[in-house]
C-alpha positions as CSV (number, residue, x, y, z in Angstrom):
1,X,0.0,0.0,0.0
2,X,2.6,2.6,0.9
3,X,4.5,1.6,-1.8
4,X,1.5,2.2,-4.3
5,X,1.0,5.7,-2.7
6,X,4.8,6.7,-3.0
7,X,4.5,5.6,-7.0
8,X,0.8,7.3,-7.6
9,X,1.6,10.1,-5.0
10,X,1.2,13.3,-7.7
11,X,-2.2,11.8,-8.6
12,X,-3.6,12.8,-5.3
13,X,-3.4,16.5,-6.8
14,X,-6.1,15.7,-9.1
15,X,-8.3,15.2,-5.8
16,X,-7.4,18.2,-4.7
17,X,-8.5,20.1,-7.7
18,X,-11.7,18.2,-8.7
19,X,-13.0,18.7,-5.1
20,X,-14.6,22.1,-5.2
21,X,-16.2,21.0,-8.5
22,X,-17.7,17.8,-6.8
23,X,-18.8,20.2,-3.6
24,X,-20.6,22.2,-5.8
25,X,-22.4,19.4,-7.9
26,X,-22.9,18.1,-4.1
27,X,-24.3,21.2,-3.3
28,X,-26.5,21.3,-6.5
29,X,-28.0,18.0,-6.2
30,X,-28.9,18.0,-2.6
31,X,-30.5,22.1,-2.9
32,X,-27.9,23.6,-1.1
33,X,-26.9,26.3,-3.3
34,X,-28.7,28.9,-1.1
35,X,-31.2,31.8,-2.0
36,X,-29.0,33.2,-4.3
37,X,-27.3,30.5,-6.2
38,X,-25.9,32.4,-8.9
39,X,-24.0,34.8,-6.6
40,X,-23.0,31.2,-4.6
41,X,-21.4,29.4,-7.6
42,X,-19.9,32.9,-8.3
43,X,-18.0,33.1,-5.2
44,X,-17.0,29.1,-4.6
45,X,-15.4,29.0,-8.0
46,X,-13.3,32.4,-7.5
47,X,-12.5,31.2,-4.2
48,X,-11.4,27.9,-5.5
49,X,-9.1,29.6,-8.1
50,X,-7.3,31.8,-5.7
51,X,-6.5,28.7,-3.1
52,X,-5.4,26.5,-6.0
53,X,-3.1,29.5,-7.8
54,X,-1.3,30.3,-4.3
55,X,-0.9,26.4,-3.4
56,X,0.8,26.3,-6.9
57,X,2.8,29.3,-5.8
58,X,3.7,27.4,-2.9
59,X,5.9,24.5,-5.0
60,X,8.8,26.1,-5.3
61,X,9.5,27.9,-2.2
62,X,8.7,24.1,-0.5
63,X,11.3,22.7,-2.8
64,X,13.7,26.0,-2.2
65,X,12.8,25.3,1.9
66,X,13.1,21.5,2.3
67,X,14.6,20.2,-0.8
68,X,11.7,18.7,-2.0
69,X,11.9,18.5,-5.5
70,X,9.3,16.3,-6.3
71,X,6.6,19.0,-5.5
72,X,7.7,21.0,-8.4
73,X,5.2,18.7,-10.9
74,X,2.7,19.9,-8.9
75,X,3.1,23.4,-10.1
76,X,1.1,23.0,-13.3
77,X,-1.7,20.4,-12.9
78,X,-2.5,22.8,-9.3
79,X,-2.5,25.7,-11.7
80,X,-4.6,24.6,-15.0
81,X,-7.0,23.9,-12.3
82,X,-6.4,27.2,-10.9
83,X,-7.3,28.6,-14.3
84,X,-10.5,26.3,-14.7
85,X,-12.2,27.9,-11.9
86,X,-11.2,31.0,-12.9
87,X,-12.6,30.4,-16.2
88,X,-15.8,28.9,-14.8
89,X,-16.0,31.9,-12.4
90,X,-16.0,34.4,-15.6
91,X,-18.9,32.3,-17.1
92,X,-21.1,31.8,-14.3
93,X,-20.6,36.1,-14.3
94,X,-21.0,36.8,-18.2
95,X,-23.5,33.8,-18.8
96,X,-25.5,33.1,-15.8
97,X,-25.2,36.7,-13.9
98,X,-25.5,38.8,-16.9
99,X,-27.1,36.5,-19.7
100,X,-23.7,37.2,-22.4
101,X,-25.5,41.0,-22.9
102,X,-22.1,42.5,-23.8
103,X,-24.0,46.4,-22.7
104,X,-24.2,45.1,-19.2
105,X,-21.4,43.4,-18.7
106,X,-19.0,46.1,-20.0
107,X,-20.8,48.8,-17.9
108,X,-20.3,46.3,-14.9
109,X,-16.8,46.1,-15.6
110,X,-16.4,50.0,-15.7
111,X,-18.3,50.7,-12.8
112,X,-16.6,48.2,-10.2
113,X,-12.9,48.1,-10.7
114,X,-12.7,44.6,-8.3
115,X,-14.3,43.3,-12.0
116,X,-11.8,44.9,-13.9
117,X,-8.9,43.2,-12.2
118,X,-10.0,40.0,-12.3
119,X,-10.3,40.1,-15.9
120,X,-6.7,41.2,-16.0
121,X,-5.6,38.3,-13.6
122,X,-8.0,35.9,-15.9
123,X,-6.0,36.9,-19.0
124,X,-2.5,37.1,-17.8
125,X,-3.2,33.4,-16.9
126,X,-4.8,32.3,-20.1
127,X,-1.1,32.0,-22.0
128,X,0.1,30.7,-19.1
129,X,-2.6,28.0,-19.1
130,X,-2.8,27.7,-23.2
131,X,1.5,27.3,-23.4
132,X,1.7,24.6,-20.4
133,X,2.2,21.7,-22.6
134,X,5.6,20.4,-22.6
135,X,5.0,20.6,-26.5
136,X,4.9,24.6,-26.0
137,X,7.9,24.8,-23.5
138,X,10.2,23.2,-26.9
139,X,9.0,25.2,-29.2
140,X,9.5,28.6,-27.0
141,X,12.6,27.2,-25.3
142,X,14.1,30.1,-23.0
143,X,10.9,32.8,-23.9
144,X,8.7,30.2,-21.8
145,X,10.2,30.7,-18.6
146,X,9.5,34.9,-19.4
147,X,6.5,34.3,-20.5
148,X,4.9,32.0,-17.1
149,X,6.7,34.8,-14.9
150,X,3.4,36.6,-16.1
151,X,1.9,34.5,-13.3
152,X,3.8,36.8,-10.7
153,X,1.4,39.9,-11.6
154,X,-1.4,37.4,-12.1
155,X,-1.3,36.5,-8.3
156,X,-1.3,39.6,-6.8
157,X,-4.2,41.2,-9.4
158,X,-6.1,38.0,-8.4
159,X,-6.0,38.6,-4.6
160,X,-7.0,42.4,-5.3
161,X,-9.8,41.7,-6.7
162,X,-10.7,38.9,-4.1
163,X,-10.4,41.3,-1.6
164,X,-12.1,44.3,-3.0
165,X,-15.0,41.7,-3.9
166,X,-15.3,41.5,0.1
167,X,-17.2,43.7,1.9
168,X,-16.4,43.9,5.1
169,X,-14.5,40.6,6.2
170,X,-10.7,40.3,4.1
171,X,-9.0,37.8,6.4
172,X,-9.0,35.2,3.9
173,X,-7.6,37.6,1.0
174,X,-5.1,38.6,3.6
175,X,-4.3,35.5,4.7
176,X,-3.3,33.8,1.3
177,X,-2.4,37.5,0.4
178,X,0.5,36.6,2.7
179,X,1.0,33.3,1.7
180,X,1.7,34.5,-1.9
181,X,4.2,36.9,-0.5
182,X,6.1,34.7,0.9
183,X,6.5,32.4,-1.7
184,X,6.9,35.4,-4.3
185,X,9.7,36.5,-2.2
186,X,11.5,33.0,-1.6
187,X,12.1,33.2,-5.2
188,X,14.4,36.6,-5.2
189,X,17.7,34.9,-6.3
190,X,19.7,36.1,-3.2
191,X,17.4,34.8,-0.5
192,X,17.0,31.6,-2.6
193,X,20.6,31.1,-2.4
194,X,21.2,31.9,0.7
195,X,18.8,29.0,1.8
196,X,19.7,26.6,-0.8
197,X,23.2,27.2,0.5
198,X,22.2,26.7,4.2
199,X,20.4,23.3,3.8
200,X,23.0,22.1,2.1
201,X,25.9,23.2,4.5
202,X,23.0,21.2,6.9
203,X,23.1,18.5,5.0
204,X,26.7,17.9,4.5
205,X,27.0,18.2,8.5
206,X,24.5,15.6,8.9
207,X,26.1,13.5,6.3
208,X,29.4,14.0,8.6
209,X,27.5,13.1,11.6
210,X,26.2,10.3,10.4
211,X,29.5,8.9,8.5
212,X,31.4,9.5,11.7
213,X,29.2,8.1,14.6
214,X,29.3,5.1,12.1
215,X,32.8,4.6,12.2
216,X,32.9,5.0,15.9
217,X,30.7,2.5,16.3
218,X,32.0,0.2,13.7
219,X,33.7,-3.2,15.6
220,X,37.4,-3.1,15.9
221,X,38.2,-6.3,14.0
222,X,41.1,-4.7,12.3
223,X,43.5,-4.3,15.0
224,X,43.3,-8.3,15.7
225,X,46.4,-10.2,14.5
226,X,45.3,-12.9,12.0
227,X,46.8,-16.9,12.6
C-alpha cells in the first residue's frame, strides 16, 4: 500500500482540484446552493481559483525550503485547475449573472474596478494556461520561462480583486495574500541562495555526523592479528 501511494503520490493532486467541482455538484444535487445561487457558484469557483493558484505558488519555495523537489510537478496540474475555476468563475458572471449582454457586462466592468482586475488576472493566466504543454515549452525554449513569470502579476491582481469583492470581512484575502508573498519573495535569487546554500551546508553536517558516529561504532576487528 505505501508503496502504491509513493509511485501514484502526484495523482492525489487531481483530488485536490476536482474537489470544489464535486462540492458544488454536491451542493446542487442536494439544494444547497442557497437563496442566491448564482452569486454562490460565483464566489466558490473564484474562491477555488485563488487557493489553487497560491498552493501552486507554494511548490517552489517548498522545494527551495526542504529540498523537495518532487513538489515541483505539482506546479502546473495545481495551476490549469487554478485557471478552470477562474474560467468557470468568468462564465457563471457573463452567462449566468448577466445572460452574455455585452451592454451590461462592460458597464459592470467600468463601474466596479474589483471586476476589472479580475479580468486582467484571468487573461495574464490564459497563456500561461494555453503554453503549459511540454510541447509549447520546446517550441518557446528560454521565452517560456519569461512568458509563465506573467503568473507573478497574475497573483497579486487575483488577490485584489478577491479582496475588493469583500465587503467587510478580508481575512482570507489577507491571509493567502500573505501566503503568496512569501512564496513570491523566496524566489528573489539572493534569498533563494542563501537557503539553498544553508540546507546544504546542513546537510553535509548531517552526512558527517552520520558517516562518523558510524565509524565510531563500527567493531574493531582490524587491529586483531590474524593466525
Amino acid at each position: 500500500m505505501r508503496t502504491m501511494l509513493k509511485a501514484n503520490w502526484i495523482h492525489l493532486v487531481h483530488l485536490v482540484g476536482l474537489a470544489p467541482l464535486a462540492l458544488l455538484a454536491w451542493d446542487a444535487f442536494t439544494g444547497r446552493l442557497t437563496v442566491n445561487p448564482i452569486q454562490y457558484l460565483t464566489q466558490r469557483t473564484g474562491y477555488a481559483a485563488i487557493v489553487l493558484l497560491v498552493l501552486s505558488l507554494t511548490c517552489t519555495p517548498l522545494s527551495i525550503v526542504g529540498g523537495w523537489k518532487r513538489v515541483l510537478a505539482l506546479r502546473r496540474p495545481l495551476g490549469l485547475y487554478s485557471f478552470l475555476y477562474a474560467v468557470l468563475h468568468m462564465m457563471i458572471f457573463t452567462a449566468l449573472d448577466f445572460g452574455l449582454d455585452l451592454a451590461l457586462i462592460v458597464q459592470e466592468i467600468a463601474e466596479k474596478r474589483y471586476i476589472l482586475v479580475g479580468a486582467a488576472a484571468l487573461l495574464l493566466l490564459a497563456p500561461l494556461a494555453l503554453t503549459s504543454t511540454k510541447g509549447w515549452q520546446r517550441r518557446l525554449g528560454r521565452s517560456w520561462k519569461r512568458l509563465h513569470r506573467l503568473v507573478y502579476l497574475a497573483a497579486p491582481l487575483a488577490l485584489v480583486h478577491y479582496a475588493w469583492s469583500q465587503k467587510s470581512d478580508i481575512r482570507q484575502p489577507l491571509i493567502l495574500g500573505f501566503l503568496a508573498a512569501v512564496a513570491l519573495i523566496l524566489r528573489l535569487p539572493l534569498i533563494r541562495r542563501r537557503i539553498e546554500g544553508w540546507r546544504r551546508a546542513r546537510s553535509s553536517r548531517s552526512d558527517s555526523a552520520i558517516i562518523s558516529d558510524a565509524s565510531q561504532r563500527r567493531p574493531a576487528g582490524d587491529s586483531h592479528p590474524s593466525g
